[in-house]
C-alpha positions in Angstrom: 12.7 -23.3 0.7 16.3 -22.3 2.2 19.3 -22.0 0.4 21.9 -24.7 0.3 24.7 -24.2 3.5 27.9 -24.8 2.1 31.4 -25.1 4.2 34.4 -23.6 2.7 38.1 -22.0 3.7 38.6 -18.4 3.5 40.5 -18.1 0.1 44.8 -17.2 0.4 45.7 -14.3 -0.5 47.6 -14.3 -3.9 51.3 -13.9 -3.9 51.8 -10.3 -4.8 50.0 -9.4 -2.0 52.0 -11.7 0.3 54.9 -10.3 -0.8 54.3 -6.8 -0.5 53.3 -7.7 3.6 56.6 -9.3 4.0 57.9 -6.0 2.8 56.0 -3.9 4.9 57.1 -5.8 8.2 60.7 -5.4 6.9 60.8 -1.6 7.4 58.5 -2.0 10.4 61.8 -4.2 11.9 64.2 -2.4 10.2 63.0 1.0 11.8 62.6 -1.0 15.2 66.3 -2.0 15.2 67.1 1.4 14.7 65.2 2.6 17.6 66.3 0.3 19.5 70.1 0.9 18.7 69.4 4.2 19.7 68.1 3.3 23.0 71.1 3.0 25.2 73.3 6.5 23.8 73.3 9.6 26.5 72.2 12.9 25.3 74.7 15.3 26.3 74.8 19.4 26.0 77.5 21.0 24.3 79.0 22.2 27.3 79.1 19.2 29.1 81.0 17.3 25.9 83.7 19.7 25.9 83.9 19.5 29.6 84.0 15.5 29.4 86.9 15.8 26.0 89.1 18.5 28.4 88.6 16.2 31.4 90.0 13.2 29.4 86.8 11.0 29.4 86.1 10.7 26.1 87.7 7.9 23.8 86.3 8.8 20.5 83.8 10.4 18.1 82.4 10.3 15.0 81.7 14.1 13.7 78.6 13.6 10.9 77.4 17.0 10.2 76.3 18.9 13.5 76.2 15.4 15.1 78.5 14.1 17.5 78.4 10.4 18.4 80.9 8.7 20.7 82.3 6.9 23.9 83.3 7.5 26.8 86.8 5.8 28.2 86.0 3.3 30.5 86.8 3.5 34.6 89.6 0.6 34.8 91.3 0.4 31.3 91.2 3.7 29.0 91.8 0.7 26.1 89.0 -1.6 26.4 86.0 -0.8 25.0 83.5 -3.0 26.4 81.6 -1.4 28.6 81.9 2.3 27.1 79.4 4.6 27.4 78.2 6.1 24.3 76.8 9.6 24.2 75.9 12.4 21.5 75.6 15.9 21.1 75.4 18.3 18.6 77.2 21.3 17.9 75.7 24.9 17.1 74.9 25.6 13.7 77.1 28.7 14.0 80.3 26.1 14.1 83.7 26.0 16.3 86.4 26.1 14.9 88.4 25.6 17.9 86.7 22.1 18.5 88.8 19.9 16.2 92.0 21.5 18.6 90.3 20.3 21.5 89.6 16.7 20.8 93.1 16.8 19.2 95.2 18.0 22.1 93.4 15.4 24.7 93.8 12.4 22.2 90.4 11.8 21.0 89.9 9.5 18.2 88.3 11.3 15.6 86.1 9.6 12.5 83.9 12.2 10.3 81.2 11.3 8.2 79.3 13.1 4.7 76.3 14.6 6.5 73.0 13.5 4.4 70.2 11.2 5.6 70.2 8.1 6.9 69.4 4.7 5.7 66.1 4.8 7.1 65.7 8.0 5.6 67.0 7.1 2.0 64.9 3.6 2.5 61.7 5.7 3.2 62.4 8.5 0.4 63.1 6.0 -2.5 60.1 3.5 -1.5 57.8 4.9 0.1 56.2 6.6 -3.4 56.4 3.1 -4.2 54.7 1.3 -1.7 51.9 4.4 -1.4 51.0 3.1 -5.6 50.8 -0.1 -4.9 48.4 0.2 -1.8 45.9 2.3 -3.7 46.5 -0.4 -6.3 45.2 -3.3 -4.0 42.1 -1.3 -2.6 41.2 -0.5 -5.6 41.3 -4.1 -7.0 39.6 -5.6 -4.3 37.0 -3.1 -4.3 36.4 -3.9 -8.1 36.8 -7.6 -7.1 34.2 -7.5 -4.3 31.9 -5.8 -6.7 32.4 -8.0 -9.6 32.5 -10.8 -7.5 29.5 -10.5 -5.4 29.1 -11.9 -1.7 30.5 -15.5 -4.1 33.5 -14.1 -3.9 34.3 -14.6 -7.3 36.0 -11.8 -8.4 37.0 -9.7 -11.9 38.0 -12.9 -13.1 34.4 -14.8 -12.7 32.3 -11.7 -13.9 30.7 -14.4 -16.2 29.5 -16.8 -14.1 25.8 -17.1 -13.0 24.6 -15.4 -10.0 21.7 -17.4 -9.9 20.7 -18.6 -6.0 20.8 -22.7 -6.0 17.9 -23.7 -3.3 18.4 -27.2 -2.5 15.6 -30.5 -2.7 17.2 -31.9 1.3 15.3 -29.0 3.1 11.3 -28.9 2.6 9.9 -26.0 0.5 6.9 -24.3 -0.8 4.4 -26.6 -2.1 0.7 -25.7 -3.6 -1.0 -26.4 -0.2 1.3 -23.1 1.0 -0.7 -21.0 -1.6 -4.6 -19.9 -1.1 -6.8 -19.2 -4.7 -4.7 -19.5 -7.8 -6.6 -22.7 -8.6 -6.3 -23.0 -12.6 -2.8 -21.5 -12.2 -2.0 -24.8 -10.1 -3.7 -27.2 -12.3 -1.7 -25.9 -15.3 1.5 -26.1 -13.4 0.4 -30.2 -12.4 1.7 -31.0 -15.4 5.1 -29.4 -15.2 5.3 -31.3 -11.5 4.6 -34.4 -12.9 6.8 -34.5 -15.7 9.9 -33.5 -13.5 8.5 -36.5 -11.0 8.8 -39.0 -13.8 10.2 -38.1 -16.5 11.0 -41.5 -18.1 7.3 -42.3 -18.3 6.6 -39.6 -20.8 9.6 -39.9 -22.5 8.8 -43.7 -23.1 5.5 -42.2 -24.6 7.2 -40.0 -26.9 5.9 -36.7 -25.1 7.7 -33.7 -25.3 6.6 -31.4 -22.3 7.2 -27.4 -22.8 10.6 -26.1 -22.0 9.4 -23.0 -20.8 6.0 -21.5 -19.0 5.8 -17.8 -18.5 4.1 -16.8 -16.1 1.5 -13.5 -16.3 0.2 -11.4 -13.6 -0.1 -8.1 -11.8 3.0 -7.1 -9.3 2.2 -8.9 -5.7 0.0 -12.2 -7.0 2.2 -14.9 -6.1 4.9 -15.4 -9.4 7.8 -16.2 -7.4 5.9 -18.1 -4.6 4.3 -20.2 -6.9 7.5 -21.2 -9.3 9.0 -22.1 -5.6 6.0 -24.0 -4.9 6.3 -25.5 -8.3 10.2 -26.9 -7.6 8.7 -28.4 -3.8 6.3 -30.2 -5.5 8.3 -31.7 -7.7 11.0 -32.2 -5.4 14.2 -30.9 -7.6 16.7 -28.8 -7.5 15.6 -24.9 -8.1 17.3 -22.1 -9.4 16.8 -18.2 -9.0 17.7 -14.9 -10.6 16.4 -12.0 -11.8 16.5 -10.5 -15.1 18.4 -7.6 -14.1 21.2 -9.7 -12.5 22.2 -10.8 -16.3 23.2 -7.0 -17.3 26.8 -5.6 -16.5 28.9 -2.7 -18.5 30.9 -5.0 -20.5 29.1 -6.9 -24.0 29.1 -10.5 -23.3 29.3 -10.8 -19.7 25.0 -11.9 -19.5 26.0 -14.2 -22.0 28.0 -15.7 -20.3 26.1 -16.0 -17.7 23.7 -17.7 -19.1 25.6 -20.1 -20.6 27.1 -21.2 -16.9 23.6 -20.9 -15.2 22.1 -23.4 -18.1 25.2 -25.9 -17.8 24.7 -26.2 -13.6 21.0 -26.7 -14.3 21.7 -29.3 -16.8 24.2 -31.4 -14.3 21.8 -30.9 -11.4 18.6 -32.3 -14.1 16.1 -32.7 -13.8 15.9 -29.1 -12.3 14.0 -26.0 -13.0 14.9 -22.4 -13.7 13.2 -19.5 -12.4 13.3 -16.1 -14.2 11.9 -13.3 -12.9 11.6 -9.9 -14.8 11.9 -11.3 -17.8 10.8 -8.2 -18.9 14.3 -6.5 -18.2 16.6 -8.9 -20.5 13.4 -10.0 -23.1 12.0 -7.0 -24.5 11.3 -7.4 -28.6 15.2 -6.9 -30.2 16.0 -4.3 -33.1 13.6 -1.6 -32.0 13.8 1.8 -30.9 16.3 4.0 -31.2 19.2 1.7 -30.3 21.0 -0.6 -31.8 20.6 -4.6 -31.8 24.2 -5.1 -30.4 24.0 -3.8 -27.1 24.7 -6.1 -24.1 21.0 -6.5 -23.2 20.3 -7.9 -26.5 23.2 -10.2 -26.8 21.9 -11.9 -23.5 18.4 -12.8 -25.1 20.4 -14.1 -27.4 22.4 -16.5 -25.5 18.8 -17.1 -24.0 16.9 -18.1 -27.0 19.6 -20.6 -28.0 20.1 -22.4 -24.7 16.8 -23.4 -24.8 16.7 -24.4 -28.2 19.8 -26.4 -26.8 18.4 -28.9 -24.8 18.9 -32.9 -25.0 15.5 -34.9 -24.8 17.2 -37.1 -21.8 17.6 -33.6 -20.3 14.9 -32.5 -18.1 15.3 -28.6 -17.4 12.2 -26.6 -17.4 12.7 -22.5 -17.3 10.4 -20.6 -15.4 9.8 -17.0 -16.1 7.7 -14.2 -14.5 6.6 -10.8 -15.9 4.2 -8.1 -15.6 4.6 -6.8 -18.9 3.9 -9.8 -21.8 3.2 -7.1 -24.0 7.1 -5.9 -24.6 8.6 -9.5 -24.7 10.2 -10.3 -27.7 8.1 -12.7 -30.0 11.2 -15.2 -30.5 10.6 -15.9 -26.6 7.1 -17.1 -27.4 7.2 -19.3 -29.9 6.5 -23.2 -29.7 10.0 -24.9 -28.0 11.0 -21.6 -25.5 7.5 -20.0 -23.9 4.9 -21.3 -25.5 3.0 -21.9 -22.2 1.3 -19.2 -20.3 -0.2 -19.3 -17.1 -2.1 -16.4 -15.8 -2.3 -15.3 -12.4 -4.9 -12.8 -11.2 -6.1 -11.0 -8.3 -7.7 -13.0 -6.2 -11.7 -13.2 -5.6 -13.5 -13.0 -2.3 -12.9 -16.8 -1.4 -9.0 -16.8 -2.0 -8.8 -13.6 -0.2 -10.2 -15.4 2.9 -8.3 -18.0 2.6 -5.0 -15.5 2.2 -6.1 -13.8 5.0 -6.4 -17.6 7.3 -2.8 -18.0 6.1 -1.4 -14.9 7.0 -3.0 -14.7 10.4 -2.2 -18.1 11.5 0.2 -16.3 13.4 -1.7 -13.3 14.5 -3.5 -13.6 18.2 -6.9 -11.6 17.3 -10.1 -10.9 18.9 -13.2 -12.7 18.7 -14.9 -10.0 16.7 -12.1 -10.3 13.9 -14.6 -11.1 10.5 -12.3 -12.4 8.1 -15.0 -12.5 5.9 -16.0 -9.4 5.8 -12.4 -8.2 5.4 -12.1 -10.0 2.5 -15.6 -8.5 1.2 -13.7 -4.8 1.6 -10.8 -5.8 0.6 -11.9 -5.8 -3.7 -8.7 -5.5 -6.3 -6.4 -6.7 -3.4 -3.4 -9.0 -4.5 -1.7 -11.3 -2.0 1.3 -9.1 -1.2 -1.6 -6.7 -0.1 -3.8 -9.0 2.0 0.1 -9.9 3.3 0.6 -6.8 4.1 -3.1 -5.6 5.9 -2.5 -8.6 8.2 1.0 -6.4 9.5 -0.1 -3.3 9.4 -2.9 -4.7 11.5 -1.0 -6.2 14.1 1.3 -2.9 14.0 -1.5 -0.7 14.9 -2.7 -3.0 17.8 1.0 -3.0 18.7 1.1 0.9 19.4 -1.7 0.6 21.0 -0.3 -1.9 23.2 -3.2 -4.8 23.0 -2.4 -8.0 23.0 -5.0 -9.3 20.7 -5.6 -7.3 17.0 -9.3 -6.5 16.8 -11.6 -6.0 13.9 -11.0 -2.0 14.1 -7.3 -2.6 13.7 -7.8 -4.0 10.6 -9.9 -1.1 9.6 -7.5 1.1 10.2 -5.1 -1.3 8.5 -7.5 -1.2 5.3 -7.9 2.6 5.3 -3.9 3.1 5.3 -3.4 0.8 2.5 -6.4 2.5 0.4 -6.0 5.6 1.7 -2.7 6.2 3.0 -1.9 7.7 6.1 -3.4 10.2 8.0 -1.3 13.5 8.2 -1.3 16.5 9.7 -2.6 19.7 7.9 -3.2 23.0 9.5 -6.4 23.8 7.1 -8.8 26.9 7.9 -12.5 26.6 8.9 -13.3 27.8 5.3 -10.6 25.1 3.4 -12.4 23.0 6.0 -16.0 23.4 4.7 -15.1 23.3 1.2 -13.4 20.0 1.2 -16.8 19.1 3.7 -19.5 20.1 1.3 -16.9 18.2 -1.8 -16.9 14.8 0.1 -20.5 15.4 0.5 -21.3 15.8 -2.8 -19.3 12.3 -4.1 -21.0 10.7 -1.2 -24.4 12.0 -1.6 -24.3 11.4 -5.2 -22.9 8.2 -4.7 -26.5 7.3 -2.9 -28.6 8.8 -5.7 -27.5 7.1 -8.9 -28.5 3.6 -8.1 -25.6 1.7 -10.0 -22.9 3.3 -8.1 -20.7 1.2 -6.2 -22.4 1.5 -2.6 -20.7 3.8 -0.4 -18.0 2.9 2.1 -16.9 6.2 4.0 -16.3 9.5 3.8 -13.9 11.7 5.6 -12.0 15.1 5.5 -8.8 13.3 7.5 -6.1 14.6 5.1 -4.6 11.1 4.1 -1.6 10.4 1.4 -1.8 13.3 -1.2 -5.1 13.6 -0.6 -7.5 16.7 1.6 -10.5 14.4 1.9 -11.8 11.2 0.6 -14.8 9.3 -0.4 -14.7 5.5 0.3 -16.8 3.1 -2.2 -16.1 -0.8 -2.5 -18.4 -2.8 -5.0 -20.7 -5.9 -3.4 -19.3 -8.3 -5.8 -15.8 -8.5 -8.0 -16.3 -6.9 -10.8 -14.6 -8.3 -14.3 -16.7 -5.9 -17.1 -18.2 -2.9 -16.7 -21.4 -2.2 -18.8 -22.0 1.6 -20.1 -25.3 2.4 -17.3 -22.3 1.7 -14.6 -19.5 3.4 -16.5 -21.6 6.5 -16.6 -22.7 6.1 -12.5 -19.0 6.0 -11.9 -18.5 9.1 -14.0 -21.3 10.6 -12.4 -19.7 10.0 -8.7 -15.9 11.7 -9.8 -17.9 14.8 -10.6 -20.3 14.8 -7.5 -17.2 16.7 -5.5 -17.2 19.4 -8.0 -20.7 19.8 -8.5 -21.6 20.4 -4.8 -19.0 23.0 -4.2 -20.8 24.7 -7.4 -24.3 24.4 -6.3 -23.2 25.4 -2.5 -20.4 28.5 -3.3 -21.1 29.0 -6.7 -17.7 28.3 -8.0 -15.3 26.1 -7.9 -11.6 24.9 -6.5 -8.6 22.9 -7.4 -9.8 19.8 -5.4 -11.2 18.5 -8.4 -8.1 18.0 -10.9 -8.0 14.2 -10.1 -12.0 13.6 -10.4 -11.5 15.0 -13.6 -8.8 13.5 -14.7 -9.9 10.2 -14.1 -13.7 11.3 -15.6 -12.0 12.1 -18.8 -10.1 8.9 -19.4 -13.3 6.5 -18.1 -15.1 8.9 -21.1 -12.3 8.5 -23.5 -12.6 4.8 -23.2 -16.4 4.6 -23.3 -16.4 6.6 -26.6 -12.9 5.6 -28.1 -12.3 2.2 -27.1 -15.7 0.5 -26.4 -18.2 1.0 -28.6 -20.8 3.3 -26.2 -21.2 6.3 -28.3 -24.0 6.4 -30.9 -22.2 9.1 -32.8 -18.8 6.7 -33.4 -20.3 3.2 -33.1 -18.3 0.4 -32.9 -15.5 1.4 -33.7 -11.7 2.0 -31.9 -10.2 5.2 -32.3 -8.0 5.2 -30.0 -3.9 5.7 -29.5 -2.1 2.8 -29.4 -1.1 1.3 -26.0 2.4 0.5 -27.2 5.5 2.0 -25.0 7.2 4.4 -27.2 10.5 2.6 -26.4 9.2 -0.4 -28.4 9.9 1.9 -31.3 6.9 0.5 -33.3 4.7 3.8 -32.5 7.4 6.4 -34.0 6.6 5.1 -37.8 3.6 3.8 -37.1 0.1 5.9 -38.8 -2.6 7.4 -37.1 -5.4 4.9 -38.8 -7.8 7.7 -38.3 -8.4 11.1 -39.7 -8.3 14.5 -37.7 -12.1 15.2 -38.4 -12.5 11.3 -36.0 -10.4 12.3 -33.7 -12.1 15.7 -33.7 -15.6 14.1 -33.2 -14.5 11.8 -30.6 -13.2 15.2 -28.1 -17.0 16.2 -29.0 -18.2 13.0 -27.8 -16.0 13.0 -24.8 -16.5 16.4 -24.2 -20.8 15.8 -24.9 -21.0 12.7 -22.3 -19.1 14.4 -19.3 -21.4 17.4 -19.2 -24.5 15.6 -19.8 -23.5 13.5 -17.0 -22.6 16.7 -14.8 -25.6 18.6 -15.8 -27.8 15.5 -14.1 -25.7 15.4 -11.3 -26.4 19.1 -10.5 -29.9 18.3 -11.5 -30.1 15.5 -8.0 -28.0 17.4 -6.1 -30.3 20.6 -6.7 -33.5 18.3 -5.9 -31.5 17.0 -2.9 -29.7 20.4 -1.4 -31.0 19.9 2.1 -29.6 16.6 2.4 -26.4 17.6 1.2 -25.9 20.5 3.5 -27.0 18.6 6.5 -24.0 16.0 5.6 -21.8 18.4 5.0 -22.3 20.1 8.2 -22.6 16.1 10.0 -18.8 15.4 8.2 -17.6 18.6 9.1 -18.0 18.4 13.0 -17.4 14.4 13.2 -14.8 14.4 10.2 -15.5 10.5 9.3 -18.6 8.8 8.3 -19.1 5.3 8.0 -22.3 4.3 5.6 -24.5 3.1 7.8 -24.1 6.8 9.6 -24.7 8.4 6.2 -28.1 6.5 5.7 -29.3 7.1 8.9 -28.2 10.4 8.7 -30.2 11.0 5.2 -33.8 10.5 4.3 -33.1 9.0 1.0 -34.8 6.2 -0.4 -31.7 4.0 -1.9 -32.2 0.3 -1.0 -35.0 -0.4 -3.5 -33.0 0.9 -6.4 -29.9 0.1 -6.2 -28.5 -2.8 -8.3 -25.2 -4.6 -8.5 -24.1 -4.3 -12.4 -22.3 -6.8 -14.1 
């Protein structure tokens, strides 16, 4: 959907500022006159004047200091001045005492002046000072006026007005057929659509449609393209700002905004107004350590009440997008502001394909492009992901300068989102084998325990932050995760660490993050879900409220120290049993694991299908997708 092209003059520039220009080209023709005056004198040297006044050629002078200005007598008639020359000289600083005599005795006409400066000089002294404050006067105000103002133009003096984009209903938009997957997010939006198409027939009904719908969803699924998809259904005018656009220095000003953005929505009705961040302007009031009287506050004030402001012939529906529903204020969701949500998740293996078709619609690719099987690897992608694997895809067949994008471009495409890039690191043949024989063990391990995701790739290409990685991508999208899996998944994070026990008898620092992560799937298993015997069914855990809320700082632990003690045992208890069964297989299977260590340490990446073929391991029989 584009943006409305509007026509207008460039504005005049107010009067102070004309008038100081008409200054300004005063002295610049002031100072030109005098120049120019100037132009036709003679420069003559001291000698030469007194030879000219003892000669008889000189008429008269004007003595101003140690300057000497005059004329010369014309060659006809000694009386008439027209014509003259004029000349000046100056006399030594040391003074002459005997040059008044001279110009007396040949009859020169003698005027002397008060040395000082000249006009131009007393002109520049007195106003210049003057002119220098106010032009650091106007740069600064148009610099506060350009920032204020914004690319509207508006200025100090419209720092209240909305900055919300207007995108106009004459010029074809978004619509839901422009959006793959998000099918019950569209089916609850119908109903907004067709209440802005006709709203008389519900109002005849007596039907009061929600005034606002807040939309829910990870960063990258498709908030903002489907509220603009929502506006080119419906056909109506659509307008667009972002939470943080609301906030200045000054109390009041977000207000204010406000205020203007709802009356322009309500003349261009029916209309829609889109939100997004929400998050930045509606986080829950009086909490914290701040007050309630800050700017940010005031402006969810002004928000709260313009909805609660609206006429039933008015037809206005607001919009709003966030990540975080959990911090919004509960004024914001009650019945008459949000009291819709509509969810939008990551899509499943179907709506990536079909985000895929639409972002490659203009992507010339090989034959042996499987967007199917993209979309298979491609688990826990959003569609600003899938949006961008389709560039970085085309990029990497660009610097290889192909003209179609192949299937292995958008491998390497995959493996630079996941992974991140490959890097250069000058590692050692020993730093070499120890990251080997770590990779090894995660992949090897990943084989044995048979409801492990199934193995992708392995590598020791250092990539992001990382030395080496092990690749794993589940058959199916997975929505719950049963304890047998859980403890597979543990099992797999401590594979790396176990190997390079088993194989050097100690270990190294490559394992912080497989640990890390271990601990916190353990913590949830035993604190937060009910799979420990020892605590039962019961949550123990911290609460997941952001400490800014405020609601955490007087808030008591609802368990005692000896829980909390009993739950680090149970933590502590499940990791090493799970390690001491992972050393157990990896023991049982040590020839395996050296020979795919040694395999990844020469070719540096494995695919699965290399590691299978590589290892005699019977896996196929066993394994099982959990759910």
């Amino acid at each position: 959907m584009k943006g409305e092209t509007q026509t207008s003059q460039s504005p005049q520039p107010p009067q102070w500022v004309r008038v100081l220009n008409a200054l300004l080209l005063g002295f610049a023709v002031f100072y030109a006159i005098e120049l120019f005056s100037q132009a036709g004198s003679q420069d003559l040297t001291y000698n030469e004047f007194k030879k000219n006044v003892t000669s008889g050629q000189v008429a008269e002078v004007t003595i101003e200091g140690h300057q000497v200005t005059g004329t010369m007598k014309s060659a006809g008639d000694s009386a008439n001045a027209s014509g003259r020359q004029v000349f000046r000289t100056y006399i030594p600083e040391v003074g002459d005492t005997r040059i008044l005599d001279l110009l007396e005795k040949n009859g020169v006409a003698i005027t002397a002046k008060e040395s000082g400066p000249d006009i131009l000089s007393r002109l520049v002294v007195n106003f210049l000072p003057w002119l220098l404050l106010i032009g650091l006067f106007v740069f600064f105000w148009q610099r506060m006026q350009k920032q204020m103002g914004g690319q509207q133009g508006g200025g100090l003096f419209s720092m209240g007005k909305s900055k919300a984009k207007r995108f106009s209903r004459d010029e074809p938009g978004k619509t839901f057929a422009d959006i793959a997957g998000a099918d019950n997010a569209k089916k609850d939006l119908a109903e907004i659509v067709d209440y802005l198409k006709h709203p008389d027939y519900y109002q005849r009904l007596g039907a009061k449609l929600p005034r606002g719908l807040l939309m829910v969803g990870s960063p990258g699924t498709g908030k903002t393209l489907m509220a603009r998809a929502v506006a080119g259904e419906a056909d109506v005018p659509f307008f667009s700002i972002s939470g943080s656009e609301f906030i200045e220095m000054f109390v009041g000003v977000g207000a204010s905004r406000v205020r203007d953005m709802f009356e322009e929505a309500r003349k261009a009705s029916p209309s829609i107004i889109f939100i997004d961040e929400l998050d930045a302007i509606g986080r829950s009031r009086g909490a914290g350590v701040g007050g309630g009287h800050d700017e940010r506050e005031q402006t969810l004030n002004q928000i709260l009440s313009e909805m609660d402001g609206f006429s039933p012939h008015e037809t206005v529906v607001v919009i709003a997008a966030t990540n975080r529903p959990d911090v919004l204020d509960p004024a914001l969701m009650r019945p008459g502001r949000f009291d819709r949500k509509v969810t939008l998740d990551r899509p499943h293996r179907k709506a990536r394909k079909k985000i895929l078709e639409i972002h490659t619609k203009a992507i010339p690719m090989e034959e042996d492009v499987d967007l199917e099987a993209v979309a298979r690897r491609t688990v826990g992608f959003a569609g600003a992901d899938l949006e961008n694997l389709a560039n970085e895809a085309a990029l990497f067949a660009g610097r290889e300068e192909s003209k179609l994008v192949a299937m292995k471009h958008f491998d390497m495409a995959r493996d630079k989102v996941i992974m991140g890039a490959e890097r250069e690191q000058n590692l050692s043949d020993d730093e070499k084998k120890v990251i080997a024989f770590h990779e090894s063990g995660h992949a090897l391990t990943a084989l044995l325990f048979p409801k492990a995701d199934p193995l992708e790739k392995v590598t020791i290409i250092p990539r992001g932050q990382a030395l080496g990685l092990t690749e794993q991508a589940p058959d199916e999208d997975r929505l719950n995760m049963t304890a047998s899996y859980a403890r597979d998944r543990i099992a797999v994070m401590l594979g790396g660490r176990a190997s390079e026990q088993l194989i050097f008898n100690e270990v190294s620092s490559g394992a912080e993050n497989d640990i890390e992560q271990a601990t916190k799937l353990a913590r949830r298993m035993v604190a937060r879900w009910g799979m420990s015997e020892a605590i039962g069914p019961m949550s123990v855990s911290s609460s997941q409220e952001e400490v800014f809320l405020g609601h955490e700082i007087s808030r008591e632990r609802e368990y005692s120290e000896a829980t909390a003690e009993k739950v680090d045992d149970e933590v502590r208890k499940l990791i090493t049993d799970i390690e001491k069964e992972v050393n157990k297989r990896l023991k049982e299977n040590r020839e395996q694991l050296e020979k795919l260590a040694n395999t990844l340490f020469e070719e540096e990446t494995l695919e699965a299908s290399d590691v299978e073929s590589l290892l005699d391991i019977e896996t196929g029989g066993d394994r099982q997708a959990s759910g």
